[in-house]
MDAnalysis code that builds the backbone (N, CA, C; Angstrom):
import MDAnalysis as mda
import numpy as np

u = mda.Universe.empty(276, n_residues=92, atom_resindex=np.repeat(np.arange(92), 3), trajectory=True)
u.add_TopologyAttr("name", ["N", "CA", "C"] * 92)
u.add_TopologyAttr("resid", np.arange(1, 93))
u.add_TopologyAttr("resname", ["UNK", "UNK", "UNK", "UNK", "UNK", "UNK", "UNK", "UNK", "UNK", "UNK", "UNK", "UNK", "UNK", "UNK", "UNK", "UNK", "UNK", "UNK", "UNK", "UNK", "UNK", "UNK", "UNK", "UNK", "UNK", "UNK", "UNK", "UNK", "UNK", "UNK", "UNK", "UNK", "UNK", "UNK", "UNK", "UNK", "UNK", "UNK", "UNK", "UNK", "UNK", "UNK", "UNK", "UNK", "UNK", "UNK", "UNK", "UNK", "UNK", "UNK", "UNK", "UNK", "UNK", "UNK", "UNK", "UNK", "UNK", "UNK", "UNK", "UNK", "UNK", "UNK", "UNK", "UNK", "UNK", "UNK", "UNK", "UNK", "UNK", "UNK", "UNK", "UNK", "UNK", "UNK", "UNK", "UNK", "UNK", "UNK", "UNK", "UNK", "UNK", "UNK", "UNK", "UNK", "UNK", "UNK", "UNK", "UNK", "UNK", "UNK", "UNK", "UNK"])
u.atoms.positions = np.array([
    [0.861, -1.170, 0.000],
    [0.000, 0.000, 0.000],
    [0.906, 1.230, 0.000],
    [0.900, 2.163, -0.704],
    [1.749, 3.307, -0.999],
    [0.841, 4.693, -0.130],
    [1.656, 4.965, 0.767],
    [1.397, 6.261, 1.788],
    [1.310, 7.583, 1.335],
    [0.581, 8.298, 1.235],
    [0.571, 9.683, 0.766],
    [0.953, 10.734, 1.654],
    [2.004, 11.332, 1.749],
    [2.507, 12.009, 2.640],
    [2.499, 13.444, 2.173],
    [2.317, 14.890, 3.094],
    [1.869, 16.075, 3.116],
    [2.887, 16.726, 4.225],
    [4.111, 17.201, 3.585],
    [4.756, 17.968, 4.675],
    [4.476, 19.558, 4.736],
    [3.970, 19.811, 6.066],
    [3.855, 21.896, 5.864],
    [4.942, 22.344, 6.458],
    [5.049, 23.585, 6.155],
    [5.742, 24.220, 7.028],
    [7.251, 23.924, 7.271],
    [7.804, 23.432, 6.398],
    [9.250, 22.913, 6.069],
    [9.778, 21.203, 5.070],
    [10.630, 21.012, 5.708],
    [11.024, 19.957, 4.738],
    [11.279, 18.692, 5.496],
    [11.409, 18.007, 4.945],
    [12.124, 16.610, 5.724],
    [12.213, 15.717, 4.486],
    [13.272, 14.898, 5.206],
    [14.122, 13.920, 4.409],
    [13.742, 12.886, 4.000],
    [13.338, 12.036, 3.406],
    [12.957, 10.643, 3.084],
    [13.001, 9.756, 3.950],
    [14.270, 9.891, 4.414],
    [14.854, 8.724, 5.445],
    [13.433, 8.909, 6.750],
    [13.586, 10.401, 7.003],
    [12.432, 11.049, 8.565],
    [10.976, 10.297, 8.436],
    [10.799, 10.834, 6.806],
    [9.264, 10.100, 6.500],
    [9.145, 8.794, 6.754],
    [9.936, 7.847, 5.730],
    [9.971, 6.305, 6.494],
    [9.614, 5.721, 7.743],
    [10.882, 6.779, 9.005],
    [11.100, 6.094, 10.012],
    [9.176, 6.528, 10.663],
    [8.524, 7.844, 10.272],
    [7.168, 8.032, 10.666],
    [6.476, 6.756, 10.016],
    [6.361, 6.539, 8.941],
    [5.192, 5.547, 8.541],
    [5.487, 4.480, 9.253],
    [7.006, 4.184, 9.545],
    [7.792, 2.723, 10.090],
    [6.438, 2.862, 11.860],
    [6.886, 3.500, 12.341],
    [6.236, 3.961, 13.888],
    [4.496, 3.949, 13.390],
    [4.099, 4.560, 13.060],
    [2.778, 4.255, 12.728],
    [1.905, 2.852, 12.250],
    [2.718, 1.929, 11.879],
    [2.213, 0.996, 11.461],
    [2.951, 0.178, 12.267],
    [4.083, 0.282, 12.833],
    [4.433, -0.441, 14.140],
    [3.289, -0.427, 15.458],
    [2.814, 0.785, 15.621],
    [2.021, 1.310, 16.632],
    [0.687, 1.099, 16.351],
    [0.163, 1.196, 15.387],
    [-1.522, 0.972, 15.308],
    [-1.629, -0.230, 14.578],
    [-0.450, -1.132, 14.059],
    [-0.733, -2.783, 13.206],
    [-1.292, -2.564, 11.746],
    [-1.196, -1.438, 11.474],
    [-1.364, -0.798, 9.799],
    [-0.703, -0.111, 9.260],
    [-0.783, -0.147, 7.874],
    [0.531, 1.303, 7.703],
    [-0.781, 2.123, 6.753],
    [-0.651, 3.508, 7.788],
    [-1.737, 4.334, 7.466],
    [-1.989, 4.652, 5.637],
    [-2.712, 5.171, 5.125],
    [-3.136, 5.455, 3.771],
    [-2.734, 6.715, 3.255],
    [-2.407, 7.820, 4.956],
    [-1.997, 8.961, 4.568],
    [-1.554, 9.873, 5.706],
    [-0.595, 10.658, 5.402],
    [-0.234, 11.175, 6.899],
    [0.557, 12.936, 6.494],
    [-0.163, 13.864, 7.206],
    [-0.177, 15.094, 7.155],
    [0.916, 15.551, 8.467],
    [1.688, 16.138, 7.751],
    [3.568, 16.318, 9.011],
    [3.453, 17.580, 8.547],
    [3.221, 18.529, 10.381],
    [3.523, 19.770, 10.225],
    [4.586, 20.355, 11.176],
    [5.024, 21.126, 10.823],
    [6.153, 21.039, 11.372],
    [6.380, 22.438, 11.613],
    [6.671, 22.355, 13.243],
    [6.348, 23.778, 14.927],
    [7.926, 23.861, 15.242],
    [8.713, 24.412, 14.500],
    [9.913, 24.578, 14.823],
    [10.832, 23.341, 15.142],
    [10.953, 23.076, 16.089],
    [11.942, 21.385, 17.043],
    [10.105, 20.999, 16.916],
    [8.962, 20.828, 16.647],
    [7.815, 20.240, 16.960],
    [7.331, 19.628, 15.595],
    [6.538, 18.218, 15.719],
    [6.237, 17.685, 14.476],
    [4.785, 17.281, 14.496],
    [3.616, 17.660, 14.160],
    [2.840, 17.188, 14.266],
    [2.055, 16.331, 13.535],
    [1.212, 15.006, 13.822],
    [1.573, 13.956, 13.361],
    [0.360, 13.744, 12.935],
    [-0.474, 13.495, 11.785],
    [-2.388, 13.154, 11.786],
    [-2.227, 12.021, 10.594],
    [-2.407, 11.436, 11.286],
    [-2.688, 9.634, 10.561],
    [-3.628, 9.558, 9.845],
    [-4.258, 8.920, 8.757],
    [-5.509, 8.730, 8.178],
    [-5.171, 6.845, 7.892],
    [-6.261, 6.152, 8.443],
    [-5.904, 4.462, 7.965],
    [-7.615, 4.266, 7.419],
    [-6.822, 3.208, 6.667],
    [-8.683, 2.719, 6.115],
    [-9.396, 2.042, 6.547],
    [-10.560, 2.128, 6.416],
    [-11.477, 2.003, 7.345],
    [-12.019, 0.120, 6.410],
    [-12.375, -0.141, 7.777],
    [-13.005, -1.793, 8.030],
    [-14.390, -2.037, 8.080],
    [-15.012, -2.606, 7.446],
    [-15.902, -3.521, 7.671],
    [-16.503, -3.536, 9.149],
    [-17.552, -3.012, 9.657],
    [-18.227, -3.292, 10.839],
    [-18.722, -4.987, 11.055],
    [-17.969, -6.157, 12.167],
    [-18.547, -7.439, 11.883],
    [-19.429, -7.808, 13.286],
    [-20.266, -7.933, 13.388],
    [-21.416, -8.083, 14.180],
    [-20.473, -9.664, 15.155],
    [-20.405, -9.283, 16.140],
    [-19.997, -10.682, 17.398],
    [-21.428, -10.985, 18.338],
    [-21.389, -12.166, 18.181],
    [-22.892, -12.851, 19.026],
    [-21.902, -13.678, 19.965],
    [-23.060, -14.103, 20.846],
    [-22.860, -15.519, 21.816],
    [-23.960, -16.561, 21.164],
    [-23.213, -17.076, 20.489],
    [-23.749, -18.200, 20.405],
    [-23.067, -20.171, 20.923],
    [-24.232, -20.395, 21.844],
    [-24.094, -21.746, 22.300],
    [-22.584, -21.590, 23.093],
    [-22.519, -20.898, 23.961],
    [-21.113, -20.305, 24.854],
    [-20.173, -20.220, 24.341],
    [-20.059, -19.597, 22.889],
    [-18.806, -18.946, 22.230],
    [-18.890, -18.053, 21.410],
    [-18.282, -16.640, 21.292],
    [-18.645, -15.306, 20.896],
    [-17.752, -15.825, 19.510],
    [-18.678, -15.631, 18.581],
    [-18.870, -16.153, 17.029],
    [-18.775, -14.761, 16.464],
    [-18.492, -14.541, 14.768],
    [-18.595, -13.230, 14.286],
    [-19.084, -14.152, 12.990],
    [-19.472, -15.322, 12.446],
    [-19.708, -16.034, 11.285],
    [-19.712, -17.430, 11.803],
    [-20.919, -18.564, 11.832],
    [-21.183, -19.616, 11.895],
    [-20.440, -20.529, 11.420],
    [-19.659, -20.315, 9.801],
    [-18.749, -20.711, 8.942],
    [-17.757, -21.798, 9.369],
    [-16.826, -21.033, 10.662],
    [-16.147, -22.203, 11.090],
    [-16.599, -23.375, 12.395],
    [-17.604, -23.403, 12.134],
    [-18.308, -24.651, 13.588],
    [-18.294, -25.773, 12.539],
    [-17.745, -26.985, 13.507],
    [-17.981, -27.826, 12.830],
    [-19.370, -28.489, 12.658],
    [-19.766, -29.783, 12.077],
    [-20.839, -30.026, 12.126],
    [-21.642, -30.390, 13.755],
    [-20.969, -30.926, 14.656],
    [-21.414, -30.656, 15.907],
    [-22.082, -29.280, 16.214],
    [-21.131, -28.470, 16.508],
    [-21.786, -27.311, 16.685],
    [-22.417, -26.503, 15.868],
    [-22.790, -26.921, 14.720],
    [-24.247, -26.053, 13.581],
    [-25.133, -27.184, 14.185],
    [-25.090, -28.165, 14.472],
    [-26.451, -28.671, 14.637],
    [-26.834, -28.320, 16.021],
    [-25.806, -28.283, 17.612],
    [-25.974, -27.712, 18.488],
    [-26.749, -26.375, 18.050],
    [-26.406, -25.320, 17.191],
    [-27.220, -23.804, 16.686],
    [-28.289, -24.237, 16.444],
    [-28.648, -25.080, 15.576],
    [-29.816, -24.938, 14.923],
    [-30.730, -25.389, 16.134],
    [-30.611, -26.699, 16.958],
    [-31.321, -27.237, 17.899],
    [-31.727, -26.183, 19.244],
    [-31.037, -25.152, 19.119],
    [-31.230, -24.510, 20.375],
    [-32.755, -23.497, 20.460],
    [-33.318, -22.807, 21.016],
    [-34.428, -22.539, 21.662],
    [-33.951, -21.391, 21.647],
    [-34.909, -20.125, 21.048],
    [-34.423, -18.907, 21.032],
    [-35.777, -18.413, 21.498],
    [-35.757, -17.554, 22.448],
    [-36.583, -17.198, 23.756],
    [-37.418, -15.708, 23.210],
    [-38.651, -15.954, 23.011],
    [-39.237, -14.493, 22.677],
    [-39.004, -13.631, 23.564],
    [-39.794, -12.491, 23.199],
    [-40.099, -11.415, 24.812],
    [-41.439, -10.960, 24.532],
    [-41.466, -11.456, 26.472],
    [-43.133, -10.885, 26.258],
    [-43.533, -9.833, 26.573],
    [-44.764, -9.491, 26.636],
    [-45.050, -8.396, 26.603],
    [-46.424, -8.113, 27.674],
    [-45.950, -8.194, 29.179],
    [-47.371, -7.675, 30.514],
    [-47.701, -6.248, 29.913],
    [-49.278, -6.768, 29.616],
    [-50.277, -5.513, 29.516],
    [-50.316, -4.764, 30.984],
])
């Protein structure tokens, strides 16, 4: 994935940029999509942009927090299917 980098307010070296994306994707487990370096005299300020994920829905199902049925083996899809899913009622 190729980083789009935005320096203000002065210059920096190739090598500087690296070692930032190096730390950023060391630190958050991504290497961001884009990163805006402004630069406060001796001060660097740092605004990450990473791409964004997929929201994946986690249940409890049959005492194990599942995000996709997919990997149960056949034991446990038929444990799912057999189980009793509890309405709610409703006192007038």
């Amino acid at each position: 994935m190729a980083c789009t980098v935005n320096v203000t307010n002065g210059t920096m070296n190739q090598q500087e940029i690296d070692a930032y994306i190096a730390r950023a994707t060391e630190k958050y487990g991504s290497e961001p999509t884009r990163i805006e370096i402004t630069i406060d005299g001796d001060e660097v300020e740092l605004d990450y942009t990473f791409e964004s994920h997929p929201f994946q829905r986690i249940r409890r199902i049959t005492g194990y927090l599942v995000g996709a049925l997919d990997r149960f083996n056949n034991a446990k899809r038929c444990e799912e299917q057999d189980r009793v899913k509890h309405a709610i009622r409703k006192d007038s």
